[in-house]
C-alpha positions as CSV (number, residue, x, y, z in Angstrom):
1,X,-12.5,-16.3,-6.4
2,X,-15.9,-15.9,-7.7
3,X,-17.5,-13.0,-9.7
4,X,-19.5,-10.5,-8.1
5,X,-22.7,-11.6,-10.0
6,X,-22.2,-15.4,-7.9
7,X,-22.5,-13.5,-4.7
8,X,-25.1,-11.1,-5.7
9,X,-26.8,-14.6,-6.9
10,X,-26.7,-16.8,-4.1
11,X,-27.0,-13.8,-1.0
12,X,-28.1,-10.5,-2.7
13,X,-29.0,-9.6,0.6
14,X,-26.0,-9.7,2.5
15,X,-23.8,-6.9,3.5
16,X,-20.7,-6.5,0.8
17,X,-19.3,-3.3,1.9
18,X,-19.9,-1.2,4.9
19,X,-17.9,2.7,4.9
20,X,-18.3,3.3,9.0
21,X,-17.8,7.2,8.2
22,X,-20.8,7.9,5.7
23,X,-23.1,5.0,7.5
24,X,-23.6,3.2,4.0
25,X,-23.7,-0.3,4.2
26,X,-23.6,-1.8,0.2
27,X,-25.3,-5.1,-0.2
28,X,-23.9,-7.9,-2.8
29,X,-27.3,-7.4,-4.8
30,X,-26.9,-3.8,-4.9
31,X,-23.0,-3.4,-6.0
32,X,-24.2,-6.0,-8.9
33,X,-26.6,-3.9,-10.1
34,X,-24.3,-0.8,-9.9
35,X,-21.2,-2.0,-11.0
36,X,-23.8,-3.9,-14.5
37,X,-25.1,-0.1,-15.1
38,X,-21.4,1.3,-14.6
39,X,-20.0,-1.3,-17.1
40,X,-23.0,-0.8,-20.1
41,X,-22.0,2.5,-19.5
42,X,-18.8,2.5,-20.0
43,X,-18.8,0.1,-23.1
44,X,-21.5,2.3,-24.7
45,X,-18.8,5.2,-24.7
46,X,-16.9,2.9,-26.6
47,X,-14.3,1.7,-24.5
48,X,-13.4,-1.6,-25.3
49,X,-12.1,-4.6,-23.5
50,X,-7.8,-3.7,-22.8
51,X,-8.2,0.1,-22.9
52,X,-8.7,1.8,-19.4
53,X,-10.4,4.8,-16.9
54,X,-9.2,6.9,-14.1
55,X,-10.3,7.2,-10.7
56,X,-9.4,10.4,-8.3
57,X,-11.6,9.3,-5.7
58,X,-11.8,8.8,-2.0
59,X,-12.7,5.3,0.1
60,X,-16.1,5.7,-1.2
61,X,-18.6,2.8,-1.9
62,X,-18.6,4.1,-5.8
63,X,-15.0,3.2,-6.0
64,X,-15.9,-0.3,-5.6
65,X,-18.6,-0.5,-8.2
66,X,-16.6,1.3,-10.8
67,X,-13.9,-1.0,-10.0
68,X,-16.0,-3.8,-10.3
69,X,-17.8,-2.1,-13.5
70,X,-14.5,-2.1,-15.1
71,X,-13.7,-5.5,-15.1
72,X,-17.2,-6.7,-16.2
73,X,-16.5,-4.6,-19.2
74,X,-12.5,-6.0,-19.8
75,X,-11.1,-2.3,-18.8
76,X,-8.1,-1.6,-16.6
77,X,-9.1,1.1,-13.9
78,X,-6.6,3.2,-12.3
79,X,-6.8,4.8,-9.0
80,X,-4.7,7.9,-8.8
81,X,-3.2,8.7,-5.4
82,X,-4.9,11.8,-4.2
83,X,-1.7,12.3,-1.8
84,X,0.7,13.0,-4.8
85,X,1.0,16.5,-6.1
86,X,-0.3,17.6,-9.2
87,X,2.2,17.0,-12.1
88,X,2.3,13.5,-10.6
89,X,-1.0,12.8,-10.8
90,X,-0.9,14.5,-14.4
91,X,2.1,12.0,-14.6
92,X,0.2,8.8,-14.0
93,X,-2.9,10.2,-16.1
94,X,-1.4,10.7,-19.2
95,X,1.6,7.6,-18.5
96,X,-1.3,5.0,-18.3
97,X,-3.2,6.1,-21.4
98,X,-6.8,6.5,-19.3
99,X,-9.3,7.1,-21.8
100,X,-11.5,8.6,-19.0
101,X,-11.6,10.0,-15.7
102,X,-14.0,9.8,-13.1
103,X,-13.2,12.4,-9.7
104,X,-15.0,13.4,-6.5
105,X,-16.3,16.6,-5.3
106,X,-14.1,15.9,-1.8
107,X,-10.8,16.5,-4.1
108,X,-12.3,19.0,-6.0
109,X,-9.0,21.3,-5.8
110,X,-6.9,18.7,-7.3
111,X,-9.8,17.4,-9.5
112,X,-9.9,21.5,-11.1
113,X,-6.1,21.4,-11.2
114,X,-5.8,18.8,-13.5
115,X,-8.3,20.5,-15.8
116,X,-6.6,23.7,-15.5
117,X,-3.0,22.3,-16.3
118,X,-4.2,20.9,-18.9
119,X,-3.9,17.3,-17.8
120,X,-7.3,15.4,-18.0
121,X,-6.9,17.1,-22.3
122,X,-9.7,16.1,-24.2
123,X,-10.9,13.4,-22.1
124,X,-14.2,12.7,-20.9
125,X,-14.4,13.7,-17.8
126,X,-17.3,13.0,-14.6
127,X,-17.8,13.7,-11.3
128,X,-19.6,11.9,-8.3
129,X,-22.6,12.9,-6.4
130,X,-23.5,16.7,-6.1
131,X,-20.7,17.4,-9.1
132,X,-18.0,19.5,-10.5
133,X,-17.8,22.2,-12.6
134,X,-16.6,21.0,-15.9
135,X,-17.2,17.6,-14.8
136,X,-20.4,15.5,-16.5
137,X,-22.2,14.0,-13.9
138,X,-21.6,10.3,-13.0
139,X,-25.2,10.0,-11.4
140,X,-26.7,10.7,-14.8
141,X,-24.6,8.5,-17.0
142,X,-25.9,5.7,-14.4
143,X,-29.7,6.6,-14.6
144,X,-29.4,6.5,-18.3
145,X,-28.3,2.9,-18.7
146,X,-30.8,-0.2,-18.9
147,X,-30.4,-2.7,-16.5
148,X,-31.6,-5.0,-18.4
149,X,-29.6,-4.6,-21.5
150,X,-26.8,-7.7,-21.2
151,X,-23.3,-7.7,-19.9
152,X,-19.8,-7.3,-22.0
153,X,-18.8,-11.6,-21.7
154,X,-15.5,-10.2,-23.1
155,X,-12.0,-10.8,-20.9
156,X,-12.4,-9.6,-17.5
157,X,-10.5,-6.0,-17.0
158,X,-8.6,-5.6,-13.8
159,X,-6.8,-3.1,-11.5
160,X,-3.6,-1.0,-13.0
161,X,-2.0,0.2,-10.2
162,X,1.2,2.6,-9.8
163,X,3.6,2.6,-7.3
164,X,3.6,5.6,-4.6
165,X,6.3,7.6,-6.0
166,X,8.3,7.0,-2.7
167,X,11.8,8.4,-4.8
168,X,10.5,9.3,-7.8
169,X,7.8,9.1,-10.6
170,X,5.2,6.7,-9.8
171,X,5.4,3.1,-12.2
172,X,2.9,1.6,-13.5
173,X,2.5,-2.3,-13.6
174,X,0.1,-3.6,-15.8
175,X,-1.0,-7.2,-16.0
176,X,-2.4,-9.2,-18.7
177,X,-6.5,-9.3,-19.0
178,X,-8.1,-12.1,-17.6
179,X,-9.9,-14.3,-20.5
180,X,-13.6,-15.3,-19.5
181,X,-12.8,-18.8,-19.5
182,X,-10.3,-18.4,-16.7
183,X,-12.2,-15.9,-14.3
184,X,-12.3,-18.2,-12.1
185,X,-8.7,-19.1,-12.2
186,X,-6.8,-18.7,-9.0
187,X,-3.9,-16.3,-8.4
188,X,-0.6,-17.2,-8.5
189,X,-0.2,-16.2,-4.4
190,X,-2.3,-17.7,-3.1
191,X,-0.8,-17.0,1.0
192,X,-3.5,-14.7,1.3
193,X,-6.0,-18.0,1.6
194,X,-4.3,-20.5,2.7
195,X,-2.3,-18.4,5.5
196,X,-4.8,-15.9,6.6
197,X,-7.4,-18.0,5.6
198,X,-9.8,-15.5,4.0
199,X,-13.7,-16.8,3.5
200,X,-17.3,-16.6,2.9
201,X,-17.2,-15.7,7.0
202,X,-14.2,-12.9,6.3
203,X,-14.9,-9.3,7.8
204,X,-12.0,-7.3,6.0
205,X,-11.4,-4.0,7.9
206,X,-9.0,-1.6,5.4
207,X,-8.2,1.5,7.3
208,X,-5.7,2.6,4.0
209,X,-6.9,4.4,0.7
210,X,-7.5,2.1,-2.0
211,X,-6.0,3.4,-4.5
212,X,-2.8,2.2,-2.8
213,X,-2.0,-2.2,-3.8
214,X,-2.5,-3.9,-0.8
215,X,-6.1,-2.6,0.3
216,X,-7.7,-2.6,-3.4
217,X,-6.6,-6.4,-3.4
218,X,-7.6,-7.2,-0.3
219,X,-11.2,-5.7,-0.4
220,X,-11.4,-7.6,-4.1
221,X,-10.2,-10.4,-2.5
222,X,-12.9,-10.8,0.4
223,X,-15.3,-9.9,-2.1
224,X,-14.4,-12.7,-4.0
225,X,-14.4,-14.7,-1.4
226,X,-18.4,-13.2,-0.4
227,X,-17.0,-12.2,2.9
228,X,-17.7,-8.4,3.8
229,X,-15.5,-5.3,3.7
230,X,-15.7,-2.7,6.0
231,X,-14.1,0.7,4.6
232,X,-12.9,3.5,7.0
233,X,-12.5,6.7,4.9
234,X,-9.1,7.3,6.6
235,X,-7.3,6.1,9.2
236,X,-7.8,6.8,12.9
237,X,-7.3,4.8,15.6
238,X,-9.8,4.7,17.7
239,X,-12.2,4.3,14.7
240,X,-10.5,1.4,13.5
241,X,-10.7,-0.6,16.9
242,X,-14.4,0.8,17.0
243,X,-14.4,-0.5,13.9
244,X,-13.1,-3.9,14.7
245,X,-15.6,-4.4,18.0
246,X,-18.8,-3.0,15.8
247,X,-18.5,-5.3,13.1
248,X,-17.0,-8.3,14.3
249,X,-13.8,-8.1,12.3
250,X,-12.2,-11.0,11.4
251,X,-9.1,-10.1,9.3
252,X,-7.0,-7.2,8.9
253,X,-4.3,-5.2,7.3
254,X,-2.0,-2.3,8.7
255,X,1.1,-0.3,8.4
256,X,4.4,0.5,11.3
257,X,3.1,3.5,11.6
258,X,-0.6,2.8,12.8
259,X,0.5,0.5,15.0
260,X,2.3,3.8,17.0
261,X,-0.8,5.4,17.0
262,X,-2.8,2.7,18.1
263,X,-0.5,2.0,21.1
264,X,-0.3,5.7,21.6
265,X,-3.9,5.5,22.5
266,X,-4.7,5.9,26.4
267,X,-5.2,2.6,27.9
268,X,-8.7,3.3,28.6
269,X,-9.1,4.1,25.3
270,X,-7.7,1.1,24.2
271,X,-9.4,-1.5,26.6
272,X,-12.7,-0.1,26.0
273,X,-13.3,-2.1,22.5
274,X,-13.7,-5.7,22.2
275,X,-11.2,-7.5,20.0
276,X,-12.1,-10.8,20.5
277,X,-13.6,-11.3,16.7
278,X,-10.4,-10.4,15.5
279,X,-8.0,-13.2,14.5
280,X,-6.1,-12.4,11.4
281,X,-3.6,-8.8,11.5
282,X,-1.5,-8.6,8.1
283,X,0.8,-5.7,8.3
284,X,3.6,-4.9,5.5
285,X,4.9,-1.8,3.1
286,X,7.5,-0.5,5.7
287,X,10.0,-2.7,8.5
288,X,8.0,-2.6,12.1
289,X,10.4,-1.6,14.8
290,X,10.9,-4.3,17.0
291,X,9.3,-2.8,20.1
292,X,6.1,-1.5,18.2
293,X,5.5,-5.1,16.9
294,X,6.1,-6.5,20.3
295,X,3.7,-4.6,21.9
296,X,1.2,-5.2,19.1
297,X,1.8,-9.0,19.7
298,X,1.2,-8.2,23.6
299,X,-1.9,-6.2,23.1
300,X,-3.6,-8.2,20.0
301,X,-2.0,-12.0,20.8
302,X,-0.6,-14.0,18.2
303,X,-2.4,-12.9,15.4
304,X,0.4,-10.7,13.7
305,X,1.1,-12.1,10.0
306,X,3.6,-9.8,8.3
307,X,4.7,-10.1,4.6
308,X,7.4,-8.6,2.1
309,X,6.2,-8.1,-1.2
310,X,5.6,-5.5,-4.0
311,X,3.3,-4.3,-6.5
312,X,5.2,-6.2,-9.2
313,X,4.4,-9.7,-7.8
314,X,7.6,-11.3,-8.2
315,X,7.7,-13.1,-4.7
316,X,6.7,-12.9,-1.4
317,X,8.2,-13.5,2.2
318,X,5.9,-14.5,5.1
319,X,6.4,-14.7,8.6
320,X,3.6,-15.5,11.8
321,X,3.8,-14.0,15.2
322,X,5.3,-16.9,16.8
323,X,8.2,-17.3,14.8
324,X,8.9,-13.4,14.7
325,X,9.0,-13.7,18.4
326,X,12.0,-16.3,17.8
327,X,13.6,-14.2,15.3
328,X,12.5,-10.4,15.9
329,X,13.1,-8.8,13.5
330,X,12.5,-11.1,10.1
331,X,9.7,-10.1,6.9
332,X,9.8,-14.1,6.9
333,X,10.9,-17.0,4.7
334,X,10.0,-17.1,0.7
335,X,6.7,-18.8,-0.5
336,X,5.3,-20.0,-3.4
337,X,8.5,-22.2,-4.6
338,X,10.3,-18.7,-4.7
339,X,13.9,-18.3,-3.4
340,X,15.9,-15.6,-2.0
341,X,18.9,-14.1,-2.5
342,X,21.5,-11.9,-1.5
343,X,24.2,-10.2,-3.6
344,X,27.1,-7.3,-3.8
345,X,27.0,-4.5,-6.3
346,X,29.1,-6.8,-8.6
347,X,26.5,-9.4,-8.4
348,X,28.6,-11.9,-6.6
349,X,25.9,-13.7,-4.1
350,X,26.8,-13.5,-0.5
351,X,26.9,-15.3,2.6
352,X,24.7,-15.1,5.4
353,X,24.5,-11.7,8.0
354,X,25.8,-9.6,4.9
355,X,23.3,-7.2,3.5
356,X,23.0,-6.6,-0.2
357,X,20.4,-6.6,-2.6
358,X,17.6,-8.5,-2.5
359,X,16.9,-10.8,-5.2
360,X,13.6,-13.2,-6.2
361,X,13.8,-16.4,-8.0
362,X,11.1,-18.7,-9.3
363,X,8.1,-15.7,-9.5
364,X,6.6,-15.0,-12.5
365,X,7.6,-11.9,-14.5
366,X,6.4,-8.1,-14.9
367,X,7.1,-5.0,-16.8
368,X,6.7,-1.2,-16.3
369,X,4.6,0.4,-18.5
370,X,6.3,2.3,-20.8
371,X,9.9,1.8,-18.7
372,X,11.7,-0.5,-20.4
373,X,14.9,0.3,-19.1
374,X,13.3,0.4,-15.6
375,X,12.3,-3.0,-16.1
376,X,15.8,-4.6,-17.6
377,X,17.2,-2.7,-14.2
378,X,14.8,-5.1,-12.3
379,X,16.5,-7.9,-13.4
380,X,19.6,-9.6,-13.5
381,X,21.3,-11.9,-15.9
382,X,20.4,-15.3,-14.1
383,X,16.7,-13.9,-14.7
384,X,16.8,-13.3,-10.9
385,X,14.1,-10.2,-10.2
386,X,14.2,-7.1,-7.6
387,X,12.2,-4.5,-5.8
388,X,15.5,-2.6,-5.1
389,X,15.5,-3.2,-1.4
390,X,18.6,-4.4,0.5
391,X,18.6,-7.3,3.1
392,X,20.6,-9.8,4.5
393,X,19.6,-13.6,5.5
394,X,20.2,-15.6,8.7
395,X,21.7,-18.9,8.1
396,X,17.9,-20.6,8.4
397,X,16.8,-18.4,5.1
398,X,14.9,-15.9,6.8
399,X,15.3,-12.4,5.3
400,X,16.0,-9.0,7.2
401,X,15.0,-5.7,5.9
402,X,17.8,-2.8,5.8
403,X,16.2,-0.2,3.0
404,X,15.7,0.7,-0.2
405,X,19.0,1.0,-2.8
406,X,17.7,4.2,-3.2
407,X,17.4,5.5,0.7
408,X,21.4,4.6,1.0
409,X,23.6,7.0,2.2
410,X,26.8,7.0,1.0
411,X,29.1,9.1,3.2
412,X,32.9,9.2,3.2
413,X,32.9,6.1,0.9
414,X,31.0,4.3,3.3
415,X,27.6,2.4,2.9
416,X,25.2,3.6,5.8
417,X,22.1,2.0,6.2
418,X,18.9,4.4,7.5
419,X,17.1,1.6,8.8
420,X,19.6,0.4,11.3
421,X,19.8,4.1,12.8
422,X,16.3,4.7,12.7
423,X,16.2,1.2,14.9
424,X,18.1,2.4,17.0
425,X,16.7,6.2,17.6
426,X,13.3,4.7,18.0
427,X,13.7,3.1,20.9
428,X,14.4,6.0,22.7
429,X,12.0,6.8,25.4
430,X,11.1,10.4,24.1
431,X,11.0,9.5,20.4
432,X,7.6,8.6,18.8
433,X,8.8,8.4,15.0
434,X,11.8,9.1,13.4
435,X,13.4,9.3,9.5
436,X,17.3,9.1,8.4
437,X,17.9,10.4,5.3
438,X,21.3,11.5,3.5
439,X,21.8,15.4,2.9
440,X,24.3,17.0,0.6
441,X,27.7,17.4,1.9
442,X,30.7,19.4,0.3
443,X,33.6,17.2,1.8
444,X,31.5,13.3,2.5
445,X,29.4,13.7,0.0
446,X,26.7,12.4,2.3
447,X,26.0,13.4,5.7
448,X,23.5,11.9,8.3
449,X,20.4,13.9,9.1
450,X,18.0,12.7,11.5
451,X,13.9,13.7,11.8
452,X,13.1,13.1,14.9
453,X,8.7,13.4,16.5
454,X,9.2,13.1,20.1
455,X,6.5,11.7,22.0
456,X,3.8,13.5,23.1
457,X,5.4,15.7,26.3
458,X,8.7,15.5,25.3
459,X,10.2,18.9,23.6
460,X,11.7,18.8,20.5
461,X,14.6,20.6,21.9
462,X,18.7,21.7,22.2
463,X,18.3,19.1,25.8
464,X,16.3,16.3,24.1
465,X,19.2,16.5,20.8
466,X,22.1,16.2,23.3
467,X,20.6,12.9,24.9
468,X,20.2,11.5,21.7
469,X,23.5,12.4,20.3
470,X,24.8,10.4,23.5
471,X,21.9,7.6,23.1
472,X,23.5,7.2,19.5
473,X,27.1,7.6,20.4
474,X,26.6,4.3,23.1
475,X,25.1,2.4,20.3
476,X,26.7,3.3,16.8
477,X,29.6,3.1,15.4
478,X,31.0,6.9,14.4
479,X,30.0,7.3,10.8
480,X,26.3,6.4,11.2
481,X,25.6,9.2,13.9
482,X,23.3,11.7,12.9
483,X,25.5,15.0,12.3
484,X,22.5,17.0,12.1
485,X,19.0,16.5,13.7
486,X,15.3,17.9,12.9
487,X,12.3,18.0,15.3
488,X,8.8,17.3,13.4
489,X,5.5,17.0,14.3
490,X,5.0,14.4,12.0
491,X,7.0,12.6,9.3
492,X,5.7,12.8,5.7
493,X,3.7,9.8,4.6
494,X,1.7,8.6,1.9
495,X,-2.1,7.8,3.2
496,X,-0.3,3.9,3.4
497,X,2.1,5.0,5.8
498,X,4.8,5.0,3.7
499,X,7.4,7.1,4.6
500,X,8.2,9.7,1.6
501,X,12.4,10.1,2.2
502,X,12.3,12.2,-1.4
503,X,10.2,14.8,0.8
504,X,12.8,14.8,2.9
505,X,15.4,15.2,1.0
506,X,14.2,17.9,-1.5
507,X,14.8,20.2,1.7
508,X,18.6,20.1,1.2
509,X,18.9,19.8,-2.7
């Protein structure tokens, strides 16, 4: 990929960013001069090239710039995800060592609560357009710099990103600088070009925050790449296919759960946008229920490219729409030179339809910052690495999603996998979205609870509970039947659809 300044070079003109909700359209030549300012700034503070800043801000077209403004002066930025509470945030803050932190005047509640907890400390602190109180102003800083005073030619920074804190404490991964020399160096995965086939022609749509991994790479990416991104501030779904038919979207990237609402949508809601631009749909970060993808694949064609994968970078599983339709089901076969493996609690690797841990081998290695132990637990003696997910593979090597080590329930002695009963549930007729979780227990330990959203005109009621406790008892063996059941109007999510099970479960500790 090429820097930001080739692009703002050779077509200063063209359109880098547009953000559908505010109407800004952000030109190559424009996020150059922006992100230069941002990055004399931030050098003339003192900052220097490995330390790093904080971001509580909103899809906004300055997030991009001071992302970009980092890196041209060798500092890691951190985006801090305005869905977690508080103390998390606080958490993340202090846990990455941010030397500053820039905020937004939409999240001023959380942006004052940091300040009055005592959080942001001593740190310089700014705020975006109009301001906050006890915030400098970012504007300011900007106006003060001179754009023609030169660039730090120092390593290049990059993002350092945490993970969303789906069972506990976010952790942070943070990768080494980039040395000038290399800035041009391609990534180790490089699926994301050679699969998807990213360009100069790509029009990126990224209906997810970016503070979360996938969307902050995938924008850098097509920027990279000079192709244009186009920003919703949040996800809706009939902005996104507005979105799509507007701007001739090429490539895209989504989550289960906006595929429900997207095929939720009326159908002369949905048949009024033209798709035909659109030839590239990445989805990942939770397992797609079988139906939902099916119907995608019905509705959107063969253009459905899913992945496994994590923050930590330590392999990744691809699969296309045509071989999905073969094996429903599957996150795909490793790539890269990576393998796969499957293994027991005692680390004995195991055969084919068993599900266990999944391991990596082959990818390069991480860390946590500041979690050693957290990071020997991520690997095991054979120097195999995992994202503490379990799976199992068919006997071709494709891999099959059951859940996180974390979300198992373990009830009577027995291993009881949410995913397989959430499979089940969701193919209900009158069930939009549901979660399994394990609640306390005096005599099992662990029983099954079951969060159900019916669809729209179906009652969450004692009538809708008894035909699912019958739906279940058809389909599943004894112990993984809910024993207690929930009606929601929604299930809580992180603004990248991922389900939050420890929201869940705090209920019943």
């Amino acid at each position: 990929m090429a820097l930001l300044t080739h692009w703002a070079q050779r077509a200063p003109d063209k359109v880098a960013a547009h953000f559908p909700d505010s109407g800004e359209a952000v030109t190559y030549g424009a996020l150059e001069a922006r992100a230069g300012r941002v990055a004399r700034w931030l050098a003339g503070l003192g900052l220097r090239p490995g330390e790093g800043i904080a971001l509580l801000v909103e899809n906004r077209p300055e997030f991009l710039e001071i992302a970009e403004g980092a890196k041209r002066a060798g500092l890691y930025y951190t985006p801090l995800s305005i869905h977690l509470r508080p103390h998390e945030v606080a958490y993340v803050l202090q846990d990455s060592g941010a030397r500053l932190l820039i905020a937004s005047p939409a999240l001023a509640d959380l942006a004052a609560a940091l300040v009055v907890e005592g959080a942001v400390g001593e740190r310089p602190r700014f705020a975006l357009g109009e301001g906050l109180p006890g915030y400098g102003s970012y504007e300011a800083a900007l106006a003060a710099q001179d754009p023609a005073a030169p660039l730090p030619e120092g390593p290049l920074g990059r993002e350092f990103l945490y993970s969303s804190g789906t069972t506990g404490l976010p952790k942070g991964i943070r990768r080494p600088l980039i040395p000038w020399a290399e800035r041009d160096r391609p990534e180790w995965d490089m699926t994301w070009k050679t699969l998807y086939g990213f360009g100069e022609d790509t029009v990126y749509l990224s209906p997810a925050p970016l503070y979360h991994a996938a969307p902050n790479r995938y924008v850098a990416r097509t920027l990279g790449e000079g192709g244009t991104a186009v920003v919703l501030r949040k996800f809706d779904p009939e902005a996104a296919l507005a979105a799509i038919a507007r701007y001739r979207v090429t490539h895209s990237q989504w989550v289960p759960t906006m595929f429900i609402r997207l095929l939720a949508l009326p159908e002369a809601v949905r048949a009024r946008y033209d798709l035909s631009s659109h030839r590239c749909a990445i989805h990942a970060a939770a397992p797609c229920p079988v139906s939902v993808k099916r119907a995608m694949i019905g509705w959107w064609g063969p253009i459905l490219w899913e992945y496994y994968a994590g923050s930590e970078g330590v392999g990744t599983t691809v699969v296309d729409s045509a071989t999905w339709l073969r094996k429903p089901g599957t996150v795909g076969r490793p790539v890269n030179g990576v393998s796969v493996h499957i293994t027991d609690e005692a680390g004995r690797e195991l055969p084919p339809g068993e599900t266990g841990q999944i391991w990596f081998e082959g990818g390069p290695r991480f860390a946590y910052h500041n979690a050693p132990e957290k990071t020997a637990a991520s690997y095991n003696d054979r120097g195999w690495a995992t994202l503490g997910d379990l799976g199992w593979l068919d006997e071709e090597g494709f891999l099959f999603l059951s859940n996180r080590r974390a979300d198992l329930i373990l009830s009577g002695g027995v291993n009881i996998y949410p995913a397989e009963i959430e499979a089940v549930l969701v193919q209900h007729p009158d069930v939009a979205e549901v979660a399994v979780v394990g609640i306390p227990h005096a005599e099992m330990g662990e029983q099954v609870h079951a969060v159900v959203v019916p669809r729209a005109g179906a009652a969450g009621d004692a009538a809708l509970r008894a035909a699912l406790e019958a739906w279940c008892r058809d389909r599943l063996a004894g112990p993984k039947r809910p024993r207690s059941w929930e009606f929601a109007t929604e299930l809580p999510r992180s603004e990248a659809g991922k389900l939050l099970r420890r929201l869940l479960k705090e209920r019943y500790l």
